[in-house]
C-alpha positions in Angstrom: 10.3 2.1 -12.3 6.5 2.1 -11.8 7.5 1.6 -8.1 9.6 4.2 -7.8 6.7 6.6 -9.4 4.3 5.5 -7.2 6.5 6.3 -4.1 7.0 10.1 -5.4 3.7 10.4 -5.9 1.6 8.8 -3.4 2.5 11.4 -0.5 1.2 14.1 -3.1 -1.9 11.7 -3.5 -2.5 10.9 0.0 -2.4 15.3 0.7 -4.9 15.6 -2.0 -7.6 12.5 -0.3 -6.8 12.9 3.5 -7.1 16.3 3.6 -10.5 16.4 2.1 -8.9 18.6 -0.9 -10.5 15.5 -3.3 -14.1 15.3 -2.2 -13.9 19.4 -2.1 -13.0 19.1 -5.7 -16.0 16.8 -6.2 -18.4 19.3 -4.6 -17.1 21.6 -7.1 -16.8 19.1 -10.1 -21.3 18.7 -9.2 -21.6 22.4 -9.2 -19.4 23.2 -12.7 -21.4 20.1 -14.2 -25.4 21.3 -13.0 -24.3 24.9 -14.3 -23.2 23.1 -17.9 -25.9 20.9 -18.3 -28.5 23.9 -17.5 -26.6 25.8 -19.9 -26.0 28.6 -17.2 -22.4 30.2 -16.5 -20.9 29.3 -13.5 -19.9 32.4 -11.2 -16.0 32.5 -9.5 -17.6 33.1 -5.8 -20.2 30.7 -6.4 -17.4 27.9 -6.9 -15.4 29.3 -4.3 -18.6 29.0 -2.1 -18.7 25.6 -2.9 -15.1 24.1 -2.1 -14.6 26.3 0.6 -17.6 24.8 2.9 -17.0 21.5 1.8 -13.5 21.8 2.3 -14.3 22.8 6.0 -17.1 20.8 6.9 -15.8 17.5 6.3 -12.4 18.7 8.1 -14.4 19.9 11.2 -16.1 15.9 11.0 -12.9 14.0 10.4 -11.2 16.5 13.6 -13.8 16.1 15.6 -14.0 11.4 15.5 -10.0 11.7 15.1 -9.5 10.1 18.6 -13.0 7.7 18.3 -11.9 4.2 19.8 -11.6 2.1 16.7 -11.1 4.7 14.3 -7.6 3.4 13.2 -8.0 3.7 9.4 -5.6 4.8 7.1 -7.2 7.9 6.5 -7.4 8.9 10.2 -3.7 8.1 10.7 -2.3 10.3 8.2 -4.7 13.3 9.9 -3.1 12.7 13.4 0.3 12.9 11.9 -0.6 15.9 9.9 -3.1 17.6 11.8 -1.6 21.4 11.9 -1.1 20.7 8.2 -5.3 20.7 8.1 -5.6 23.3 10.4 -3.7 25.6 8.5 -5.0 25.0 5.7 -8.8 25.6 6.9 -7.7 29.2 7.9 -6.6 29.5 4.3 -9.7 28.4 2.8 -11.8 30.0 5.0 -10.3 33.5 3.9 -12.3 32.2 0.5 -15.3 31.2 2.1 -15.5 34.5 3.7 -14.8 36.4 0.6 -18.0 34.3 -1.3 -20.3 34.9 1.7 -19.6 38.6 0.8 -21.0 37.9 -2.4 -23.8 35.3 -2.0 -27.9 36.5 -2.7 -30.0 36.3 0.4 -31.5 33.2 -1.1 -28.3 31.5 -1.3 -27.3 32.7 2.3 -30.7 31.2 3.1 -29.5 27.7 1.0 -26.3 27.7 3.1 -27.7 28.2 6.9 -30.2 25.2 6.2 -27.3 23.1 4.9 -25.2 24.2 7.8 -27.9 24.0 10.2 -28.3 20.0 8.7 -25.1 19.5 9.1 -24.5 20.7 12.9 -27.6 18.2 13.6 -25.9 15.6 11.3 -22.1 15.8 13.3 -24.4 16.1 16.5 -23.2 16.5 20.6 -21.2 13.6 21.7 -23.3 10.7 21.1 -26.4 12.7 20.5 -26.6 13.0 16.6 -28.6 11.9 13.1 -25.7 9.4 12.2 -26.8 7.1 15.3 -30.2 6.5 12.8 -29.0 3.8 9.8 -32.0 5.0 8.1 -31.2 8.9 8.0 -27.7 8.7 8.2 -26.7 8.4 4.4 -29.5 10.1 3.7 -29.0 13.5 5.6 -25.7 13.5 3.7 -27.0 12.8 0.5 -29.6 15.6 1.0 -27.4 18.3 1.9 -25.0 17.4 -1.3 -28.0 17.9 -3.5 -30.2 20.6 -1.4 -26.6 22.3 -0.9 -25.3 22.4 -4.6 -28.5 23.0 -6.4 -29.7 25.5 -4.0 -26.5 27.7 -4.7 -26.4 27.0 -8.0 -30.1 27.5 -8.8 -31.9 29.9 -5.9 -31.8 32.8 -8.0 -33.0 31.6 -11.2 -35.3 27.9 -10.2 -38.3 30.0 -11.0 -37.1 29.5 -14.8 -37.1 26.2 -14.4 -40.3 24.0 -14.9 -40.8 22.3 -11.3 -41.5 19.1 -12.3 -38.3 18.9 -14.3 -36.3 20.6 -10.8 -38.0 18.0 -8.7 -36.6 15.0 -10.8 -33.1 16.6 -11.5 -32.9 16.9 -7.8 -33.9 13.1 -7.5 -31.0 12.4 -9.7 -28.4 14.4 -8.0 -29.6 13.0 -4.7 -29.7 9.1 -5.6 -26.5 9.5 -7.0 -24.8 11.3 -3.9 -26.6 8.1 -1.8 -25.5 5.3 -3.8 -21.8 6.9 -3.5 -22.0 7.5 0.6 -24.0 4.0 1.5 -20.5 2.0 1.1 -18.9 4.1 3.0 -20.6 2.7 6.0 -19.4 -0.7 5.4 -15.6 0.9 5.6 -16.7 2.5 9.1 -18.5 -0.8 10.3 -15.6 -1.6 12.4 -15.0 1.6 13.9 -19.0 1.9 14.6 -19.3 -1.3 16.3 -17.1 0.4 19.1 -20.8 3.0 19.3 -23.3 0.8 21.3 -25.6 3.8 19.9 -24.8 2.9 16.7 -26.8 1.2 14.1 -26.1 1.3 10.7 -27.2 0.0 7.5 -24.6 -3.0 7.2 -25.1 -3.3 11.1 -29.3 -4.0 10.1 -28.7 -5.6 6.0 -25.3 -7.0 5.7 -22.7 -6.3 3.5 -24.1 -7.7 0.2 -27.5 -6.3 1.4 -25.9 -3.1 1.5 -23.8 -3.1 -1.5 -27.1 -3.5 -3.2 -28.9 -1.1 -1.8 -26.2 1.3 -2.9 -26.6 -0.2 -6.1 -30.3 0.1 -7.0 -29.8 4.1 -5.7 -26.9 4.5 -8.4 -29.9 3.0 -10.6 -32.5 4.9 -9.5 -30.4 8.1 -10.0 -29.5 7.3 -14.1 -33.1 7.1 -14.7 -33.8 10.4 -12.8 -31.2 12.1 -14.8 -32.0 10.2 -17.8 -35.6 11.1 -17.3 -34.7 14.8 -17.0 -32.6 14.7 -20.0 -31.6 11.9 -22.8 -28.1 13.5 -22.8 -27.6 11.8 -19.0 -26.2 8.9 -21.6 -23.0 10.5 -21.6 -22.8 9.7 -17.4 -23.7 6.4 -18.3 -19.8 5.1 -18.0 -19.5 6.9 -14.2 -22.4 4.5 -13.1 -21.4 1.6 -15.1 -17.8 1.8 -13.9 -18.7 2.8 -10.4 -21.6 0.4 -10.2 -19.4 -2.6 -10.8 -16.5 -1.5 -8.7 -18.8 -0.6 -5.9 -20.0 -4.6 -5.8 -16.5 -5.4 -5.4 -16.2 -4.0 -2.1 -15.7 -5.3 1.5 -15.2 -3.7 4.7 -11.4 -4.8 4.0 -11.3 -2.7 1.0 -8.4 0.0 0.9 -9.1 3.6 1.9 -8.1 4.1 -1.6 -11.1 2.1 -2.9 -13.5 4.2 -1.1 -12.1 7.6 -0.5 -10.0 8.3 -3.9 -12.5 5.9 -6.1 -16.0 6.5 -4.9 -15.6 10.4 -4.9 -13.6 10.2 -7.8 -16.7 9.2 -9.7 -18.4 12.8 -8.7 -15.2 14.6 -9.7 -15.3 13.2 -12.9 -18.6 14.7 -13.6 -17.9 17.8 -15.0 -14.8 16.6 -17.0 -16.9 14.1 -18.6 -19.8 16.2 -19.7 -17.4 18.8 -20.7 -15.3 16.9 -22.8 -18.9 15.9 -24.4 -20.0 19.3 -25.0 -17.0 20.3 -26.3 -16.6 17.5 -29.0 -20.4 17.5 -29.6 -19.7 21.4 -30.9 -16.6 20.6 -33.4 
């Protein structure tokens, strides 16, 4: 029975995580959770914003290494067989990332060219590109999470915020994006051995090396948050759970264990504070 369940629904499950619907929804799940935790409404246009360019960003990356040599992953496979799939569904979401740029402030247009901007330099020319550097790569992603997020999220109203309190909530939100994207190169360390331009943090640590480094940023991040606010406690299961999980991995790992898993600790963010706020009010 539990086989037969699995089989229904793992085609829906594999749509959801290959076609970069899931880490989307964690963009979004980070943006509904810094709006509740600031105690600030979130605004339709501003989520759309959100999943839209994520949605689209990470599609135009995965397109763009889908014939890498070496890139034979699970993940890549089911894009080559569903390909027009993806493409169709970017000209959907687009029609909502249009609609929120409409909408946007002039400061979070401002936000959203820098991000994009980052990102172009990030996905590079050919072989010309930031990912090539072990020492920014994680990090350029990690920063345009948090500098993207925050900045649409908080532009128009940071000045109400003490800076001091900004600075270490964005040191939070940052750790915790880099302790979630560091294992990821130890799933690509096969396909980036094939780059002799290449070099990443496995490549230069190891894998335990890395899986700790990934570790101590997941650490680093709890006490930024917890630092910011005592009420960070109620995360503390996410990087408990994640922490111990992530330590378990290898670059034989299933895509499941990195793709579906890893983000599925940022899309959990929101429900979990939610769920918090909602039974600290009964």
């Amino acid at each position: 029975m539990a086989s037969k369940f699995w089989n229904i629904l793992k085609p829906t499950l594999d749509a959801i995580v290959f076609s970069n619907t899931w880490i989307s929804l964690a963009a979004l799940s980070l943006y509904l959770g810094l709006k509740l935790t600031l105690g600030l409404s979130p605004l339709f246009f501003e989520g759309v914003l959100v999943f839209s360019a994520s949605f689209i960003a990470y599609n135009y990356l995965k397109l763009k290494g889908l014939n890498l040599e070496g890139n034979e992953s699970v993940f890549n496979q089911w894009l080559k067989q569903y390909r027009n799939i993806v493409y169709a569904l970017i000209v959907v979401v687009g029609f909502g990332f249009v609609y929120s740029i409409s909408k946007i402030s002039i400061g979070q247009l401002i936000v959203l060219a820098i991000a994009g901007l980052l990102s172009l330099i990030y996905i590079g020319v050919e072989r010309y590109n930031l990912r090539s550097f072990w020492f920014l790569k994680t990090q350029i992603v990690a920063f345009v999470w948090a500098w993207f997020i925050m900045g649409i999220a908080l532009v128009d109203v940071f000045t109400e915020i003490h800076f001091a309190l900004l600075a270490v909530l964005f040191a939070g939100v940052f750790f915790f994006i880099l302790g979630l994207t560091i294992p990821f190169d130890i799933r690509d360390w096969k396909a980036d051995q094939h780059d002799d331009k290449m070099t990443t943090l496995p490549m230069v640590f190891g894998i335990k090396g890395t899986l700790v480094i990934a570790l101590l940023h997941l650490l680093l991040s709890f006490i930024c948050l917890f630092i910011y606010s005592y009420y960070a406690i109620i995360l503390l299961p996410i990087f408990v759970i994640g922490g111990r999980r992530i330590y378990q991995l290898n670059s034989d790992s299933s895509e499941y264990a990195y793709t579906f898993f890893l983000d599925g600790l940022i899309v959990m963010v929101y429900p979990i504070l939610w769920i918090a706020g909602f039974l600290y009010n009964l």
